[in-house]
C-alpha positions as CSV (number, residue, x, y, z in Angstrom):
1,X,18.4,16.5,-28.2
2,X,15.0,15.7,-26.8
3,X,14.4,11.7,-25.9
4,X,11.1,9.9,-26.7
5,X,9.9,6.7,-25.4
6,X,7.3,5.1,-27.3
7,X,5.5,2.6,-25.2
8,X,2.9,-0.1,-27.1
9,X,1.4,-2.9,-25.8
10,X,2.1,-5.7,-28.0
11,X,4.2,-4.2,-31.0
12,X,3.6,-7.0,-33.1
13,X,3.2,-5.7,-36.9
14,X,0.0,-3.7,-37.1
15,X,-1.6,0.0,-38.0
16,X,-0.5,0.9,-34.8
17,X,3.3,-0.4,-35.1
18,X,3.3,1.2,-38.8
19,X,2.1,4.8,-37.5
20,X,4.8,4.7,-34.9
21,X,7.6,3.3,-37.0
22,X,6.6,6.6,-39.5
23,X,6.8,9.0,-37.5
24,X,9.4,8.3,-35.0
25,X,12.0,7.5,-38.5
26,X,10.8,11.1,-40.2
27,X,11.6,12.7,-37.0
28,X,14.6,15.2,-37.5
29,X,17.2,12.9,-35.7
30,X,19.4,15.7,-35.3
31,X,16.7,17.1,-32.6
32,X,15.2,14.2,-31.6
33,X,16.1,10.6,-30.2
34,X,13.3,8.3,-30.2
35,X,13.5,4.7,-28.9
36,X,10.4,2.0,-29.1
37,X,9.6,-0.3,-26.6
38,X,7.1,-3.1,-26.3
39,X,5.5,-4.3,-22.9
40,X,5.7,-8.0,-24.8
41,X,8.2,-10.2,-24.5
42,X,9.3,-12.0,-28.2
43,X,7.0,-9.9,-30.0
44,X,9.0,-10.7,-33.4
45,X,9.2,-6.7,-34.5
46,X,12.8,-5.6,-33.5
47,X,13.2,-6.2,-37.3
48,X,10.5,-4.3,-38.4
49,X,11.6,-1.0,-36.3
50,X,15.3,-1.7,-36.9
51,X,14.7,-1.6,-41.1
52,X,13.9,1.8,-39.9
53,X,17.0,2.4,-38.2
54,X,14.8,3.0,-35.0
55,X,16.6,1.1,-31.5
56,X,13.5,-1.2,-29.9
57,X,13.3,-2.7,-26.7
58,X,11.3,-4.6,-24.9
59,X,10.2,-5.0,-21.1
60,X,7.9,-8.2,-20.7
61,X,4.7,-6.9,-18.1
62,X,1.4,-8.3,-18.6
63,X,0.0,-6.7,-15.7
64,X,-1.0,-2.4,-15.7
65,X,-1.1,-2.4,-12.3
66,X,2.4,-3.3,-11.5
67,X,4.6,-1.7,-8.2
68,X,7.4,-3.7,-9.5
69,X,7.3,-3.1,-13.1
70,X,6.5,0.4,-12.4
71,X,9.4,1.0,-10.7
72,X,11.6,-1.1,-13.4
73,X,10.3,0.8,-16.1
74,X,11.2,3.7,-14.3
75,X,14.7,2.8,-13.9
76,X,14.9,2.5,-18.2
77,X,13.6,6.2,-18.2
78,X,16.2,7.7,-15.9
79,X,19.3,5.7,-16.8
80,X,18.2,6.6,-20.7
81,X,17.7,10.4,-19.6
82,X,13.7,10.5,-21.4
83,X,12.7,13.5,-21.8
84,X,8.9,12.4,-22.8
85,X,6.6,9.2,-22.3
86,X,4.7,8.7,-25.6
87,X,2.3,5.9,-24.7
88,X,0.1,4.0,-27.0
89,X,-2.8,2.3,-26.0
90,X,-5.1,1.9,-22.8
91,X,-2.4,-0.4,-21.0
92,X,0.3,1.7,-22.0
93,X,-1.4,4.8,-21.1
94,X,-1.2,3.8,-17.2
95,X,1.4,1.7,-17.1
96,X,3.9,4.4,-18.8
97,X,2.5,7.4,-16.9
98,X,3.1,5.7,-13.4
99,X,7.0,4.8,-14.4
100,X,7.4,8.4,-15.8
101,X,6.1,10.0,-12.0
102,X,8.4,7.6,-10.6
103,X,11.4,8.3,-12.8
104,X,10.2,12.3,-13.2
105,X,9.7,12.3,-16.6
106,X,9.3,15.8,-17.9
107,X,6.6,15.5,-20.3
108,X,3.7,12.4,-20.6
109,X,1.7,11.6,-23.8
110,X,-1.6,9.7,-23.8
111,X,-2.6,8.7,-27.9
112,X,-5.4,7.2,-28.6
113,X,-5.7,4.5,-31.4
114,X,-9.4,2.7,-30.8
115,X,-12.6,3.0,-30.0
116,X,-11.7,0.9,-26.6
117,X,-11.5,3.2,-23.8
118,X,-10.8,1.5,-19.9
119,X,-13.6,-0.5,-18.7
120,X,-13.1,-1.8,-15.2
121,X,-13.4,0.5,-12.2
122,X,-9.4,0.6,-11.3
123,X,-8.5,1.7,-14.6
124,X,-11.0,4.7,-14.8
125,X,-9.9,5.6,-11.6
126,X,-5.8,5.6,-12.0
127,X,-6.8,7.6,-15.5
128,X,-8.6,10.5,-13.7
129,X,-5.6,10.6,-11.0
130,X,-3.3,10.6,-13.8
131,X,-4.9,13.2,-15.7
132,X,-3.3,16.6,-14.2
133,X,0.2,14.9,-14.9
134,X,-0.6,14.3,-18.2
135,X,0.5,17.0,-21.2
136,X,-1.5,16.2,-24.1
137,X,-4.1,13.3,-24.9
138,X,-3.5,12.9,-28.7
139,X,-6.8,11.0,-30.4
140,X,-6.1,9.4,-34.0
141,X,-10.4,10.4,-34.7
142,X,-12.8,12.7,-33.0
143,X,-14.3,9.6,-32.6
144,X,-12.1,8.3,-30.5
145,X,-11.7,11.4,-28.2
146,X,-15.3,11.6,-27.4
147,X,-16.0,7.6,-26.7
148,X,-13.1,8.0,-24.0
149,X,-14.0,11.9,-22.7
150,X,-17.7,10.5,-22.0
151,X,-16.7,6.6,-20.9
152,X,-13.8,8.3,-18.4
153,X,-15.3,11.4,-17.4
154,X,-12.3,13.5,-18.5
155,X,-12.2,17.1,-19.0
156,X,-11.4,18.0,-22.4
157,X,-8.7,20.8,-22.7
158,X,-5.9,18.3,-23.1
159,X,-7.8,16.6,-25.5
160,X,-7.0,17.1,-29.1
161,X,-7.2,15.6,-32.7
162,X,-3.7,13.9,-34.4
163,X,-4.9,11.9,-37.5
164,X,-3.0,9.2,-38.1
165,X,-1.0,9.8,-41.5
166,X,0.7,7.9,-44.7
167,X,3.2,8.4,-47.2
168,X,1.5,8.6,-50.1
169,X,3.7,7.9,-53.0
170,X,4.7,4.4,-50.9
171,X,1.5,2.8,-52.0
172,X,2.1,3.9,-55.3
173,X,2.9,0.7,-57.4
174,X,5.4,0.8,-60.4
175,X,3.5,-1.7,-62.1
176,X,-0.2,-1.0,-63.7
177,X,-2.9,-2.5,-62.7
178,X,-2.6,-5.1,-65.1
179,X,1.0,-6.3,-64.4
180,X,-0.2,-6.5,-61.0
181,X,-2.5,-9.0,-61.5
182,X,-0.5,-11.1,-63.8
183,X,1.9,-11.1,-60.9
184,X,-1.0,-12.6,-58.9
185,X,-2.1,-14.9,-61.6
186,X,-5.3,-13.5,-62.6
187,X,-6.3,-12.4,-65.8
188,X,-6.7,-8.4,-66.1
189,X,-10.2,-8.3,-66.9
190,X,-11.3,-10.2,-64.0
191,X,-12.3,-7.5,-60.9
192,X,-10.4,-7.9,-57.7
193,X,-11.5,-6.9,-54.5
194,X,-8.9,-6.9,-51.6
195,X,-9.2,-7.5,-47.5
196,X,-6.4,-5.9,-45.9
197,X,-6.9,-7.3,-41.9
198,X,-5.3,-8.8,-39.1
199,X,-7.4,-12.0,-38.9
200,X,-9.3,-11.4,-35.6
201,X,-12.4,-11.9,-34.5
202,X,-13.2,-7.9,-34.7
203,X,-12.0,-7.7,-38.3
204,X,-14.7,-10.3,-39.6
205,X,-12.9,-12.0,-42.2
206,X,-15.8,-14.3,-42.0
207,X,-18.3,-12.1,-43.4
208,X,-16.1,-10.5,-46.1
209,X,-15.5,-14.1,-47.7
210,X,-19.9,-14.4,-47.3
211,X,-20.1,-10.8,-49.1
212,X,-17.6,-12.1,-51.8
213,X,-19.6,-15.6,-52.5
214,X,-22.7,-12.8,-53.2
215,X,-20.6,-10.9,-55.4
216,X,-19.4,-13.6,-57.5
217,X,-22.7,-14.4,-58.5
218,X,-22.6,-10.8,-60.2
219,X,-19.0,-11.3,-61.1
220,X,-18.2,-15.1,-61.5
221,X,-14.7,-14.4,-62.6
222,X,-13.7,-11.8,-59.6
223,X,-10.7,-12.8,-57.2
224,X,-10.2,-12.0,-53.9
225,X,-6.2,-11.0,-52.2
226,X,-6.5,-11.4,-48.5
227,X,-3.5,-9.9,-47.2
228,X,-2.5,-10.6,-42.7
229,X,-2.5,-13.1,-40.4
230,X,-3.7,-13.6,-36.9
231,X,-5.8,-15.9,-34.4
232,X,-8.6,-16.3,-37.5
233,X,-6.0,-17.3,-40.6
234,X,-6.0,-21.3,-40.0
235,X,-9.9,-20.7,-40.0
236,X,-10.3,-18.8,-43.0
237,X,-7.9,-21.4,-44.8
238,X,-9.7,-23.8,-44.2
239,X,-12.8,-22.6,-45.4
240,X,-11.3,-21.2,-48.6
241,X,-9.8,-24.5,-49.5
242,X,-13.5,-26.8,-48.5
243,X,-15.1,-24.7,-50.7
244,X,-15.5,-23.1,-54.5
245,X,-13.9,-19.8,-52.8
246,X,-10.6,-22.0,-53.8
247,X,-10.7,-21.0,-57.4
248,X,-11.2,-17.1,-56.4
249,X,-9.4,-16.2,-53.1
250,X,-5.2,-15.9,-52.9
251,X,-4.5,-15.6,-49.3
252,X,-1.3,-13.7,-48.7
253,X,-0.2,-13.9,-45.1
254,X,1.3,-10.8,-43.3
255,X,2.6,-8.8,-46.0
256,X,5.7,-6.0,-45.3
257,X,7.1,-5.5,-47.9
258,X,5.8,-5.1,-51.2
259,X,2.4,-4.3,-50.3
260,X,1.9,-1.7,-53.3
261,X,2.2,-4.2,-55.8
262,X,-0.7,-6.3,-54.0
263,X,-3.0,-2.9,-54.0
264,X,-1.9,-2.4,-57.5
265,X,-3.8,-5.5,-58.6
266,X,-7.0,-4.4,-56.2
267,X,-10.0,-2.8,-57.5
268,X,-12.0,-2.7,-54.4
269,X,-10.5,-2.8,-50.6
270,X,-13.4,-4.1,-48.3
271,X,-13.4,-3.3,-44.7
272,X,-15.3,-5.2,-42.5
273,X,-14.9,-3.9,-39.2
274,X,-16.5,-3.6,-36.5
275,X,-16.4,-2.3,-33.0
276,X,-12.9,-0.8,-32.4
277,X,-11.7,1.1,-35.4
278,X,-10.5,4.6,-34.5
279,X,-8.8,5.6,-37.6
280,X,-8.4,2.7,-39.9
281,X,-5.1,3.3,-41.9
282,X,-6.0,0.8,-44.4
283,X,-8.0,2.9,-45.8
284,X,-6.0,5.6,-46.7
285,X,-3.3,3.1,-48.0
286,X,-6.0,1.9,-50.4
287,X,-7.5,5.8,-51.3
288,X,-3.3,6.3,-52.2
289,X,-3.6,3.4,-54.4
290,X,-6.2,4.3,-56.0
291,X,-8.2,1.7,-54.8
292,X,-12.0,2.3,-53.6
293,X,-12.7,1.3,-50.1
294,X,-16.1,0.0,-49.2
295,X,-16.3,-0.3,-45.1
296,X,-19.3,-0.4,-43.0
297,X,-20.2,2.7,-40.9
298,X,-19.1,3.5,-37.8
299,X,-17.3,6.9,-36.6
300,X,-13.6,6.6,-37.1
301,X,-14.1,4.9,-40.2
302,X,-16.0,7.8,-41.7
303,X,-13.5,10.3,-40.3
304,X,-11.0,8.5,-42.2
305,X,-12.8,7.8,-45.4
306,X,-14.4,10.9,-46.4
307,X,-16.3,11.3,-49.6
308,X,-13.8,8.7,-50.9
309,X,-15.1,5.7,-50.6
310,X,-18.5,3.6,-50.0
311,X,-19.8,3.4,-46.7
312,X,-22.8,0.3,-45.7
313,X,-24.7,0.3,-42.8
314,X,-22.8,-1.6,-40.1
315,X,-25.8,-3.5,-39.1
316,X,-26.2,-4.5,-43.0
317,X,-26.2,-8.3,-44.1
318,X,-23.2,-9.4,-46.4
319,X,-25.4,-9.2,-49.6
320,X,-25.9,-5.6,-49.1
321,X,-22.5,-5.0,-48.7
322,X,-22.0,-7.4,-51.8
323,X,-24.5,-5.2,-53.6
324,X,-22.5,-1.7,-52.8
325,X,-18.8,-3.4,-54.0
326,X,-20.8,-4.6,-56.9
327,X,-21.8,-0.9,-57.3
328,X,-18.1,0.9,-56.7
329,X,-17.0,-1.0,-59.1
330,X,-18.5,1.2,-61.7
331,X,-17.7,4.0,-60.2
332,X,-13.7,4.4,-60.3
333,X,-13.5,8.0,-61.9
334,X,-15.8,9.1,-59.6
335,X,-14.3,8.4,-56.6
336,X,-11.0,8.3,-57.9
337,X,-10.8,12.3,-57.6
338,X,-12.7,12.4,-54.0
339,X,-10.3,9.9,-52.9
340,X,-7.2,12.0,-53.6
341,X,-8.7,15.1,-51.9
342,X,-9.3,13.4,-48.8
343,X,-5.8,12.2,-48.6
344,X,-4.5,15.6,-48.4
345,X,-5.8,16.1,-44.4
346,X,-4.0,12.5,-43.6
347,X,-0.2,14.9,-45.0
348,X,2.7,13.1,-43.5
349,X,5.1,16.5,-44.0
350,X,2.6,19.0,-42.0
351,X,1.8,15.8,-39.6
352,X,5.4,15.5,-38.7
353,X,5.9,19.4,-38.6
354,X,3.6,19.7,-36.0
355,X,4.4,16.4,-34.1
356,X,8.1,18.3,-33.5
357,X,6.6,21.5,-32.6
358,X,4.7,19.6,-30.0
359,X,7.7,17.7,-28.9
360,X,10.1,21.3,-28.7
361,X,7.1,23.3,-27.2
362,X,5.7,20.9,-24.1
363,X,9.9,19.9,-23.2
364,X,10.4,23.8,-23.2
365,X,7.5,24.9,-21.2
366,X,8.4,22.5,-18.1
């Protein structure tokens, strides 16, 4: 049996937390033991992992350089017998590989989830010590593999590609499109674009709900389904109720179960991003949907969208990106094909296949 300790920075309900809860749950069990544990105290997701029959944990440290919770950590790795560090996240990343050297961890992962590589001087430097311990540096994009090789100054044999994955039929509603949208209480002729998003800064809520006031003025009738929380909600509340965007925009809140039925009713999925996006796994939920996705441009986001999808310049202003939902919209057979073509490199089966053989080969070879 061959232990794995997940370490993420926050594990509140995310992409990230999602990928991890995946994987770790369609591990063979009878090979593998994986735990989760969060470096956030409270974090409100023990529920979320535990629906997946996956133990979580948490050790509170807000600090990467730690001696003390270093050491601590280390203590959870020996008296739990881990046989790898899995750490996710640039915090993580250090943090987890200095407790597995302390607690002689056999085997220590590095993935990579955002374009968002260590900035300061202290962290670049403990990454480059930390290197030749480490076994594998798993990015979730190309993208992402190249923005830290070049920003760290890494060499890049350890370096290698592990898309981030989905299970297809789970965003595969039982109702049709137009149950869906009676659920929602909007009439079935009237186009819906959704915004799938932790409300932060980086998402840009704010400039989906400008794209949507230029698309109504194609559409008058369309509806928007905002779907997440975060920092931004109260904001985007309140300027969905002090304005006309009232009548056209249902705002959800975080969303965990159920979410098919809400991409059922969806026509579009906009993605406004911008900045930190390594492999955005909203928009393969929405390609599994059927549901087009129109993102801006940048790498990961193109990795992850293929030919499926519409892709705006990310410098563009929101009526150009009004203009290309406006335009997908007339284009579902199109895209519907290219869409599920692309979701056949994202296969959870051969992704978790090789995640084992991974996992068997780099605990054998030590």
């Amino acid at each position: 049996m061959i232990k794995i300790l997940h370490l993420l920075p926050n594990a509140g309900v995310g992409g990230l937390e999602l990928m991890v809860r995946d994987f770790s749950a369609k591990l063979d069990l009878s090979r593998f033991n994986p735990i989760i544990c969060s470096l956030r105290q409270d974090c409100g997701a023990g529920e979320f992992f535990a629906e997946a029959n996956l133990r979580f944990i948490e050790y509170p440290c807000d600090k990467t350089v730690s001696l003390k919770g270093w050491i601590g950590l280390s203590r959870i790795l020996r008296n739990e017998k881990i046989d790898i560090i899995h750490t996710h996240g640039k915090r993580p990343a250090v943090f987890g590989r200095m407790a597995g050297l302390f607690a002689k961890t056999k085997v220590l992962y590095v993935h990579i989830h955002d374009i968002n590589p260590p900035s300061t001087f202290l962290q670049k430097w403990l990454d480059r010590r930390l290197y030749k311990y480490t076994k594998r540096y798993l990015g979730c994009s190309k993208a992402v593999i190249d923005v830290w090789r070049e920003r760290i100054k890494l060499p890049e044999e350890k370096f290698q590609v592990f898309y981030n994955f989905i299970q297809i039929d789970k965003y595969k509603s039982k109702l049709t499109k137009a149950q869906a949208k009676q659920k929602l209480g909007i009439e079935s002729s009237s186009p819906v674009i959704g915004f799938v998003r932790r409300m932060t800064q980086s998402k840009e809520p704010m400039f989906f709900l400008d794209a949507f006031q230029y698309f109504l003025n194609k559409y008058p009738h369309a509806k928007a389904v905002v779907v997440g929380d975060g920092e931004l909600f109260s904001s985007v509340s309140e300027r969905v109720e002090s304005t006309l965007l009232k009548n056209h925009v249902i705002l959800t809140g975080s969303v965990t179960k159920g979410i098919e039925d809400l991409y059922a009713a969806m026509d579009l999925m906009a993605m406004t991003s911008i900045g930190e996006e390594g492999l955005p796994r909203v928009i393969l939920e929405a390609q599994a949907a059927d549901v087009i996705p129109v993102a801006r441009w940048m790498a990961g986001v193109y990795e992850a969208i293929g030919n499926g999808g519409v892709l705006v310049k990310a410098d563009a202003p929101d009526s150009v990106f009004a203009e290309a939902m406006a335009e997908a919209l007339t284009k579902h057979e199109y895209y519907s094909h290219l869409m599920r073509e692309n979701l056949k490199r994202f296969d959870c089966v051969e992704s978790i296949k090789n995640l084992e053989k991974m996992y068997e080969f780099d605990c054998n070879s030590v």
